[in-house]
C-alpha positions as CSV (number, residue, x, y, z in Angstrom):
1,X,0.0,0.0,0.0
2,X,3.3,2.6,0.7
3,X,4.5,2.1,-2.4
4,X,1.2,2.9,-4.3
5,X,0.6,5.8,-1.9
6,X,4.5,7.2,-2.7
7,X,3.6,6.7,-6.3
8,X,0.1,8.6,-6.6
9,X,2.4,11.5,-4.6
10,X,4.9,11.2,-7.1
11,X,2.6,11.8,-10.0
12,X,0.5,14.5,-8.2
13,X,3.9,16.5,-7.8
14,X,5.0,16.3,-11.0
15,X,1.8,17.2,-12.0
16,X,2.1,20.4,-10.1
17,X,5.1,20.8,-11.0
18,X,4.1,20.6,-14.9
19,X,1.6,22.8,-14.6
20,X,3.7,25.6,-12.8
21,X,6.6,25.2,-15.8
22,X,3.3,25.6,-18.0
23,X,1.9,28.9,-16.6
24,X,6.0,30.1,-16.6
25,X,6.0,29.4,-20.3
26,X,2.7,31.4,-20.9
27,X,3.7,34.1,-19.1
28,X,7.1,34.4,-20.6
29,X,5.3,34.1,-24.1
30,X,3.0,36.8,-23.0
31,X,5.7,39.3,-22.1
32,X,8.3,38.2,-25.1
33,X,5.7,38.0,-28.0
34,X,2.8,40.5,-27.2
35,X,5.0,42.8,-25.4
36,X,2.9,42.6,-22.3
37,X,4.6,44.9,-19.6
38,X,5.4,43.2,-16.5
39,X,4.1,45.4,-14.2
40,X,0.5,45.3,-15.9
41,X,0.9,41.3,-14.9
42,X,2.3,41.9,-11.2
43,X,-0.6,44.5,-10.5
44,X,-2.9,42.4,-12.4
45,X,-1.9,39.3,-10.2
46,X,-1.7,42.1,-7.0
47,X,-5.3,43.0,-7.5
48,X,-6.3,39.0,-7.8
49,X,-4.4,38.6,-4.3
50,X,-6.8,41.4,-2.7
51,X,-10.1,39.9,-4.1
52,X,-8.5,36.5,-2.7
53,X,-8.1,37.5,0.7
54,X,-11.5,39.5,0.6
55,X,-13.3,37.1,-0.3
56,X,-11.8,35.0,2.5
57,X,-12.2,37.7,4.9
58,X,-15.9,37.5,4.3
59,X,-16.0,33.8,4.2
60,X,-14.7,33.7,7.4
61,X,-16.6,36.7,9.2
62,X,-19.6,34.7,8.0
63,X,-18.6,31.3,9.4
64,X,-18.2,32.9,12.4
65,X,-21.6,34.9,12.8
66,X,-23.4,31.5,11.4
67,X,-21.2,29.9,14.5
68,X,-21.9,32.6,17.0
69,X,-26.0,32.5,16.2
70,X,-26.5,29.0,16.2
71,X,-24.0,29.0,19.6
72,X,-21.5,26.0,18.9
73,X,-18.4,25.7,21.1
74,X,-15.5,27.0,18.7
């Protein structure tokens, strides 16, 4: 069972691992052929970060009033 489990963990981080060297590629592509400045894609990534942690933020506030109305132990 180990050696099935080390396998499947193998595969999933190569995988990710893929897909990272994949995005890389696009993004160089992006700023090499189109001429897309860098900074547009740091602030564009930036702004995405925000409305991550927002969104979160909310998630979590809302969690917690559900938790706190219904009053389960934390």
């Amino acid at each position: 069972m180990k050696v099935a489990t080390a396998k499947k963990a193998i595969r999933q981080r190569s995988a990710w691992l893929a897909s990272m060297f994949g995005c890389a590629a696009f993004l160089l592509l992006a700023v090499k052929i189109y001429h897309v400045p860098v900074a547009e894609l740091t602030a564009n990534l930036v702004v995405a970060l925000v409305l991550l942690a927002m969104v979160l933020c909310v998630a979590a506030s809302l969690g917690w009033l559900i938790a706190k109305f219904r009053k389960r132990p934390k």
